[in-house]
N, C-alpha and C positions, 0 to 999 in steps of 0.2 A: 692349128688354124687360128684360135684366138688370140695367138703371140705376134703371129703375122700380122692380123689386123692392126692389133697393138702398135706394132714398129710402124707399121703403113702410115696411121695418125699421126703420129710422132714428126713424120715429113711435111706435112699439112702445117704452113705457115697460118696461125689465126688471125682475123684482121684486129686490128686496136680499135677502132670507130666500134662505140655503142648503136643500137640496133636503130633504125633510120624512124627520127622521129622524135627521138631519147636525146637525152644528153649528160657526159661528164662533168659532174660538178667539182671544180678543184676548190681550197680552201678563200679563196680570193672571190667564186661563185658563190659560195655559203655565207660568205661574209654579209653578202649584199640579198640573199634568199631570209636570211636570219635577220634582217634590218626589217624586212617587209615582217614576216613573219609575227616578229616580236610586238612589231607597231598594232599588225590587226590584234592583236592577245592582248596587249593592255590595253585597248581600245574597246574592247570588247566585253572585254570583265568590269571596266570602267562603268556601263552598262547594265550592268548584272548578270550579262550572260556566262554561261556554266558550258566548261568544255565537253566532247563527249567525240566518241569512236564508232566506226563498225568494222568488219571484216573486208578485207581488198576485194572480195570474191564472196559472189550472190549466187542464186540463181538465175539463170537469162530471162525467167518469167516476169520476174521482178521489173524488167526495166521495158520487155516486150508488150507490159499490160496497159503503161499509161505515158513513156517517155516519147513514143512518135516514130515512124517510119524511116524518118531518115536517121536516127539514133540504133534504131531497135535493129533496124534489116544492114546499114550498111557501116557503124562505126563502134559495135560492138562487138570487143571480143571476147570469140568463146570459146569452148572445151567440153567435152566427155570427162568428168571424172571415170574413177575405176568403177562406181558403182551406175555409171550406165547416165548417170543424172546432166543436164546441159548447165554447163557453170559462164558466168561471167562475169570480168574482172568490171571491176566499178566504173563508169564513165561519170557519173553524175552522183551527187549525193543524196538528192530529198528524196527517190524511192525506199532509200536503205532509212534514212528521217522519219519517213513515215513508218516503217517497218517496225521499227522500236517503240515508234508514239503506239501504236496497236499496240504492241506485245505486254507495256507497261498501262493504255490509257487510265484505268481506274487506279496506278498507284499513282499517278504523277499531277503534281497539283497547277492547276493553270492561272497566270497563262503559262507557257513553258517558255523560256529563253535560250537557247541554245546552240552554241557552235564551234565549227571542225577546221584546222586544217589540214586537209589529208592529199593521198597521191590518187590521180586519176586516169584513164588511159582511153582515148576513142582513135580510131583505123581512120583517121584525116590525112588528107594532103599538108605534107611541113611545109611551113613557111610563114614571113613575118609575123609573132604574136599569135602560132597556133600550130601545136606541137602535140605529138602522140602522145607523150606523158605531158603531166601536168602536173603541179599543186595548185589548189584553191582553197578558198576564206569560204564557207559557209557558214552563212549568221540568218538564223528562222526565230521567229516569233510565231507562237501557236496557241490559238485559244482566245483572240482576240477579235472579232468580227469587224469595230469601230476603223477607220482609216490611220486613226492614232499607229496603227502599226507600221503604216508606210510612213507616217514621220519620224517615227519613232529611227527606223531604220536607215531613212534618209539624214537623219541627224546623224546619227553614228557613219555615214560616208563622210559627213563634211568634217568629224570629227578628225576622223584618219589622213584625210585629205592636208586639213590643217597641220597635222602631225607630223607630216611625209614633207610637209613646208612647200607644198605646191600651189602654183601662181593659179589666184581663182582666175584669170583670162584664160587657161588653158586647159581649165575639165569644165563638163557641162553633163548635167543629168536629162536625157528626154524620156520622158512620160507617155502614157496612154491607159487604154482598160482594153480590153478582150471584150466588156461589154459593149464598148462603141461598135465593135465590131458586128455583133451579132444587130445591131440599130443596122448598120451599113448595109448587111445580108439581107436582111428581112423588110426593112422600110424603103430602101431609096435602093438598091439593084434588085431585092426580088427574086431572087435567088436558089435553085434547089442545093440538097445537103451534099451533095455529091460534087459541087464545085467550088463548096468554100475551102479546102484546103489548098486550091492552085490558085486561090485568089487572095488569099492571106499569104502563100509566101511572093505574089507577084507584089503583096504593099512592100515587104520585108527588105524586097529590095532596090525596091525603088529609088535611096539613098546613094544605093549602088553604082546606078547606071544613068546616063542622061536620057533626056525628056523625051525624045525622038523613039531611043530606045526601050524606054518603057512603054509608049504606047504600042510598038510594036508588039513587044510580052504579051501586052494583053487584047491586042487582035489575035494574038495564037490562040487565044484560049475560048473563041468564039462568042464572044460576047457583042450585044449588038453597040451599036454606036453611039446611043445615048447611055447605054452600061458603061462604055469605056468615059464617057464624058463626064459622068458621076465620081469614077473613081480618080481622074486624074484629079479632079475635085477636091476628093476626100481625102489624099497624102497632103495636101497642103492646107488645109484646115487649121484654124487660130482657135482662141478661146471665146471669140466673138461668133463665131459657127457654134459652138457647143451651146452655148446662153439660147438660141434658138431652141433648142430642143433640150434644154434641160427638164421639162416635165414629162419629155415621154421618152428619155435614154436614163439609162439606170448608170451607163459609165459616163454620160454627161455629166451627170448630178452630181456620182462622187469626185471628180477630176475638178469641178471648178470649186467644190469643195476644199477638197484637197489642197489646190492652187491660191486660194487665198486664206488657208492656214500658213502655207510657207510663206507666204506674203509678209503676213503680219512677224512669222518668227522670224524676217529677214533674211532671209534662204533665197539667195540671187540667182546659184548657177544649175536655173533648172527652166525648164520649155515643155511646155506640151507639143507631142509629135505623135499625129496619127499614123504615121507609119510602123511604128514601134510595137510591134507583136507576137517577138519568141516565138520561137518553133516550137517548144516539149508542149505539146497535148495537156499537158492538167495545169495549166494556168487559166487562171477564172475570172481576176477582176485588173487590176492594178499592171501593168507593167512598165519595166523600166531599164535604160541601159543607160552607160557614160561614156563617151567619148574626148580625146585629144582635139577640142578644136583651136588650140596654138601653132599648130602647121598640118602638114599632109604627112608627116612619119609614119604614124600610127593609123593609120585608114580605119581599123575596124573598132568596134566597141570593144573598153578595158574592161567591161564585165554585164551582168545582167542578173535580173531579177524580177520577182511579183510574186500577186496573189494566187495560193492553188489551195480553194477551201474542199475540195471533192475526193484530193487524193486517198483518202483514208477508207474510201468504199472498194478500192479491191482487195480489203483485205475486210471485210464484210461489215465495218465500224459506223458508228455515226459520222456525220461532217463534222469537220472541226475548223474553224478557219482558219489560215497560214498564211505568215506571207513572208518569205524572205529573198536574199539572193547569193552568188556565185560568184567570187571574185577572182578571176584567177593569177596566179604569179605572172607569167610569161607576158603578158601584154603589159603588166605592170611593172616590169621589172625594165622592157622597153621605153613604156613612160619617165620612168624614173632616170634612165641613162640620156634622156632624147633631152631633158631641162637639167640634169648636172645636179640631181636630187639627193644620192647616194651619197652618202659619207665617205669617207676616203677609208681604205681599208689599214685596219689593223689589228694586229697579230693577237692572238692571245696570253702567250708568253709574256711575263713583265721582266723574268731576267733568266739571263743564261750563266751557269755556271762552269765558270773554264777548268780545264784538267790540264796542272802543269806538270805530275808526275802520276804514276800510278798507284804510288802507294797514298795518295792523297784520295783516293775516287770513294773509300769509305768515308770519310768526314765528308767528301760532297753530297751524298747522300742523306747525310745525318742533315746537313746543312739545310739540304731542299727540301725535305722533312720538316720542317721546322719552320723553313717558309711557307709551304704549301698551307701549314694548319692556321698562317695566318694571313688568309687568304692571298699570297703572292704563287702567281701560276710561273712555275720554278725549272725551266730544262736544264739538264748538268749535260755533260760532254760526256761519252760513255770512253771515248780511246783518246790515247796521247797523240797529239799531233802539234804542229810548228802552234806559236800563239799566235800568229797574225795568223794565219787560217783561221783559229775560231773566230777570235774577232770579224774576220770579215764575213762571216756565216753569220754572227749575231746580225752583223750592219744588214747583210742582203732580207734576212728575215721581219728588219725592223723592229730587234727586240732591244727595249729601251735604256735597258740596265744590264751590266754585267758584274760577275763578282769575279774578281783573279785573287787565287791563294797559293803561292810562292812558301820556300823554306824563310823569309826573312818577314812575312805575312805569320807565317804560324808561331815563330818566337814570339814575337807580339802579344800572341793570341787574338787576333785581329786577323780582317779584310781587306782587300780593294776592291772601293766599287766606282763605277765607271760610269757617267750618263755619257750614253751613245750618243746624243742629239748635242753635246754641249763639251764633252771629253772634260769635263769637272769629274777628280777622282775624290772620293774619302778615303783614308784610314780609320775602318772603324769595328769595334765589336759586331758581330752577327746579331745579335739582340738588339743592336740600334737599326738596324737595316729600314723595319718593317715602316717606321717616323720617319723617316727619309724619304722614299720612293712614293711619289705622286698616288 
């Protein structure tokens, strides 16, 4: 019975597409994953921040107690382990963040600097800039209360920014607080608790949609007509509205703060936007996202962030205040292709070593041995075949150097090497190689 099964599989063509949402990285993908990569790490550490890890897979409590309903119920996923327990694969980082800020807080000395890039996964609709798997840059600052932290962090985006060689015309940072928010509920709509969550993501999206259409949004949501006329109000709000009530909003006070520190450090490509308010539940003060505004490619924000000083109470701690944010690949790697940002890919290999017989394939070994230990990244040819075939395999791989060793090469006791790019040969001892090659 289970041999049948067996053979039955067997006929079962598998499909090659990765699972809808995912995607196959080939070497030419990595190239350019590993560019972003490497940029946010030195960028990072430049900083003083310190890398760190967690496990792919939490419990689903974890992200159910403070990431927000539309994370929690519809873009998490999860599983029974064997032992009965509801597990879920990571979507987000700073629950798992704070998880370790508790487990270590009295070893760990503050403020803490810290961050990941790790792989992510939420049950989204694919498409442009947002993808069931993910990598993201998580960069938190903890233990700092003062707003220094949001410059802190906003320095370290222009930092990256500048690094990545992208045109200041075409990213822009917008601003807000969560505290404006709660001024907007309580002072000027009036508001019970039970409707500010349809009416924080009617601001969210208001960017989204046009002006017609949003006031529609928010006649659905019953609100009377001088409510709707407040809030149309309140998405477009300047720094000149906030100065009004700077003494009696707490995220007034710190935003125009905030706004004339980057002032004076020269920090251009940034705007206060009330509209601006993240979905996840434990953000508290500061928030912040970036956007392509050099054309309409990229419609959505290339990433987001803020302050979340509370998180640290479901796991029964004091507050600690936090603030960082979420960068992700895929919108960025968009960004990057959409302005011609991306370096031109190249190969790792610096030379390939030809096999003109077989009884030569041990000295090519010894050969790439010898180069690898000084630091030249060495492929040999493993079987005999025509030499223009290797050669044009080195050409198609873009490996820069090649070395040919013939019967009239080894009398010698000598080489041929070859630049690809130029077809300039030397005859030369393997010991001179390493003074040669770029």
């Amino acid at each position: 019975m289970g041999s049948k099964n067996i053979n039955k599989n067997k006929d079962i063509k598998q499909n090659t597409s990765p699972y809808k949402g995912t995607t196959d990285t080939y070497p030419e993908d990595m190239f350019a994953r590993n560019y972003l990569f490497n940029t946010w790490r030195t960028v990072a550490k430049s900083f003083g921040y310190e890398e760190y890890d967690t496990p792919l897979v939490e419990e689903a409590s974890l992200y159910k107690a403070k990431s927000g309903e539309e994370l929690a119920k519809k873009q998490l996923y999860t599983f029974l382990d064997k032992g009965g327990r509801e597990i879920a694969i990571r979507p987000e980082m700073t629950p798992s963040l704070a998880r370790i800020i508790a487990a270590k807080r009295k070893e760990l000395k503050l403020p803490i600097r810290f961050f990941n890039i790790g792989r992510f996964y939420r049950y989204e609709k694919p498409q442009r800039g947002r993808m069931r798997e993910f990598f993201q840059l998580n960069i938190d600052i903890l233990g700092v209360g003062e707003n220094t932290s949001e410059i802190e962090i906003i320095q370290f985006i222009i930092a990256v920014m500048q690094k990545l060689k992208a045109p200041k015309e075409t990213y822009e940072l917008r601003i807000s607080s969560r505290y404006l928010l709660d001024y907007l509920y309580d002072e000027i709509l009036k508001i019970s608790e039970d409707k500010k969550p349809a009416i924080t993501k009617a601001i969210d999206i208001f960017p989204k949609i046009d002006r017609e259409n949003f006031k529609e949004y928010l006649e659905d949501l019953n609100l009377k007509e001088d409510q709707i006329k407040q809030l149309e109000e309140f998405v477009q709000w300047d720094l000149g509205n906030l100065e009004a009530i700077r003494d009696d909003s707490k995220g007034a006070m710190e935003l125009l703060n905030l706004f004339s520190i980057l002032e004076k450090l020269e920090i251009t490509n940034v705007k206060f936007c009330p509209y601006i308010v993240r979905g996840l539940d434990y953000y508290t003060g500061t928030v912040l996202e970036m956007f392509d505004v050099g054309g309409d490619k990229n419609p959505r924000a290339l990433f987001g962030g803020g302050r979340y000083d509370n998180l640290l109470e479901i796991f029964r701690e004091e507050k600690l205040p936090a603030f960082g944010l979420g960068w992700g690949d895929v919108t960025t790697l968009d960004y990057l292709k959409t302005y011609n940002l991306l370096p031109p890919y190249t190969p790792n290999t610096k030379l390939f070593i030809t096999l003109m017989d077989k009884e030569y394939i041990e000295e090519s070994f010894k050969i790439a041995s010898f180069l690898r230990e000084k630091g030249i990244n060495t492929e040999v040819q493993l079987e005999k075949i025509k030499l223009s075939k290797q050669l044009d395999y080195a050409n198609k791989k873009s490996i820069p150097w090649v070395l040919i060793m013939g019967e009239e090469e080894r009398e010698k006791n000598k080489v041929l090497l070859k630049n690809m790019k130029t077809s300039e040969q030397l005859l030369l001892p393997v010991t001179e190689i390493p003074e040669k090659i770029d």
